[in-house]
Every structure is written in structure tokens, then in C-alpha cells.
N, C-alpha and C positions, 0 to 999 in steps of 0.2 A: 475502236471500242475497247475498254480496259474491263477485263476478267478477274477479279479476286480469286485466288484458290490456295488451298491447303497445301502445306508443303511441310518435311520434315527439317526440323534445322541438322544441324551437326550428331548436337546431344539428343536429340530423337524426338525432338517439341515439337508438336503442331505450329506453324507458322503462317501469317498471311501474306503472301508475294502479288503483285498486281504484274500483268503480264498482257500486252496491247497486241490485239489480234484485226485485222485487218480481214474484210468480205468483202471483193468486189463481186457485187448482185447485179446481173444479167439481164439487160433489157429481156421482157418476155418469159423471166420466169416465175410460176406456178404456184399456185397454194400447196405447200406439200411436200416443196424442193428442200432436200437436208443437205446440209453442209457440214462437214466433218473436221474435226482436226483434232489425228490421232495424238493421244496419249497425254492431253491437255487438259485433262480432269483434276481431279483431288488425287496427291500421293497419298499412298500411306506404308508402311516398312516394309519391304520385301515385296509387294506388290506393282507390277506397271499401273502406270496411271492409266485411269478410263481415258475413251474416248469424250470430246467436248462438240457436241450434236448442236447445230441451229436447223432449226423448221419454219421456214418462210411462209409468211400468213400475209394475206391481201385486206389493206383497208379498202371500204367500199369508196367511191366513189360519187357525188353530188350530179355527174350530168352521164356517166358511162357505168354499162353492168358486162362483166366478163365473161364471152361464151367459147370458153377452149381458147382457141388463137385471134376469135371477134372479138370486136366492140358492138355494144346494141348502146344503141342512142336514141331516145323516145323525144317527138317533137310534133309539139300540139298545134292543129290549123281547124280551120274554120270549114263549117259547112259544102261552102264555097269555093275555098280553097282546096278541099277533097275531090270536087268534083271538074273544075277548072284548070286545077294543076298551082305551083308554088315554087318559092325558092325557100334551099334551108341552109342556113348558116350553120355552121359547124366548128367550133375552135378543137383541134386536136389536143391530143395529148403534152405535144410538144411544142404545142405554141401555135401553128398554122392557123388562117383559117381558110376555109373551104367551102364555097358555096356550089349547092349540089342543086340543080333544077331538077322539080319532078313533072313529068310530063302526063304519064297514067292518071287513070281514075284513081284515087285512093282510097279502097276499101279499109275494114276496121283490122282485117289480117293480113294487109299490103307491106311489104320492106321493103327500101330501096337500097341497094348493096352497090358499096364504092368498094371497088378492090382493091386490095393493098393498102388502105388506110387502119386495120386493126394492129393487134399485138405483132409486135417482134417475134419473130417464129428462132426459137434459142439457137436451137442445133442449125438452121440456115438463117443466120444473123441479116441477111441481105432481102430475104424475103417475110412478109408481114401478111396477118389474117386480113381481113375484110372487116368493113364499118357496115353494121349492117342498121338502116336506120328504121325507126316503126313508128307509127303514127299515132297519136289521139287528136280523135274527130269531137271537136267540141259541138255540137248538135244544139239548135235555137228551143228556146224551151216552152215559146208558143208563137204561133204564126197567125197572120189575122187572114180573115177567109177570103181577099184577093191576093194575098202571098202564095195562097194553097192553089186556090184557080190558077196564080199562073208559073206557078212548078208544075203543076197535074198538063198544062196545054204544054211546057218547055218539055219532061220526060215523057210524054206520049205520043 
């Protein structure tokens, strides 16, 4: 990354010097995480220079939403599949993929949690949050009256 900043020359002139700063960013960290590098501001005469502050910001994400050290990963089945049980595919963050069988009923407030498949936990680089996965139940939008007869003889 190259940083422009002020500087005085000799004769005491504002100057612009470019000065390349390197961040290596941390599997697992945070919205929030600052990074410092003292005294790498704007000079100015007889003053230290400031400090030069980065504040790490999270783009969202198209298939994953970040809970602390999880991942939630929403994954829509069928009526059927709620009730029968399913597999769900999963490509991780890194490339893997991972197919998780669910066995349970799947209700509308069900998760199914793979451990150690979420974030990088910073401070114990070796260990990781949980995937934790949640369902949408896409529900049939009309059933004809021996559909209904015979879920009412199947659930009773």
C-alpha cells in the first residue's frame, strides 16, 4: 500500500513523499481491529508526526453473515426435505467443500452446527468458530384435498 504524506523539505516547504507500508491482516480479524504505525502521519516543524491509524472494516459477504467467531449460512429445502432430513453442500471460505447430512426434523428455528468450520479464532490461530447452518423452509403454496388427507393420516 503507498501512503502520500507531508513532509518538510530542507528549506521548511511542505513536500509530498510516498512511503510504502505493508499490513499483514490476520486470518479472523474483526471489524474494528486498528492498526498503528507510530509517527507515520503528516510532519509538520518541530512537531512529531502523528500516528498513521488503519481500522479494519468487513465486506459483507454473498453466501456467509459473521457471528463473533461463526459463520451462519442459510440453506433453503423443501417441505419434504424439512421433514425427511437432506444433504447440504457447503463450499467454505477457503475453497473446501463439505457436505453436511441433516438427520433432525427441521424446524423454522433449527441450526445445524459443524464445529470448527467458522472464523479463525486470531489469538489461537489453530483453532476456529463453528459453521453454524439455518434453514429456509420453502412451504407448497397450495395442496389439493388428497395431498392434505394424506399428510393429516401420515402426521397422525
Amino acid at each position: 500500500m503507498k501512503i502520500s504524506r507531508n513532509v518538510l523539505d530542507a528549506a521548511g516547504k511542505p513536500t509530498s513523499v510516498e512511503e510504502i507500508l505493508t499490513i499483514d491482516i490476520k486470518p479472523g480479524w474483526k471489524k474494528g481491529t486498528k492498526i498503528t504505525f507510530p509517527e507515520k502521519g503528516n510532519e509538520m516543524r518541530n512537531v512529531v508526526p502523528s500516528d498513521l491509524v488503519f481500522i479494519i472494516e468487513e465486506r459483507a459477504h454473498p453466501k456467509f453473515k459473521r457471528d463473533g467467531n461463526d459463520l451462519i449460512y442459510t440453506h433453503k429445502i423443501s417441505l419434504v426435505e424439512a421433514l425427511t432430513g437432506c444433504t447440504v453442500p457447503v463450499t467454505t471460505l477457503d475453497g473446501r467443500t463439505l457436505t453436511i447430512p441433516v438427520k433432525s426434523v427441521v424446524s423454522p428455528t433449527y441450526e445445524e452446527v459443524v464445529q470448527g468450520e467458522g472464523m479463525p479464532i486470531t489469538r489461537e490461530p489453530s483453532k476456529k468458530g463453528n459453521l453454524r447452518i439455518k434453514f429456509q423452509i420453502k412451504f407448497p403454496t397450495n395442496l389439493t384435498a388428497d395431498q392434505k388427507a394424506g399428510i393429516q393420516q401420515l402426521l397422525s
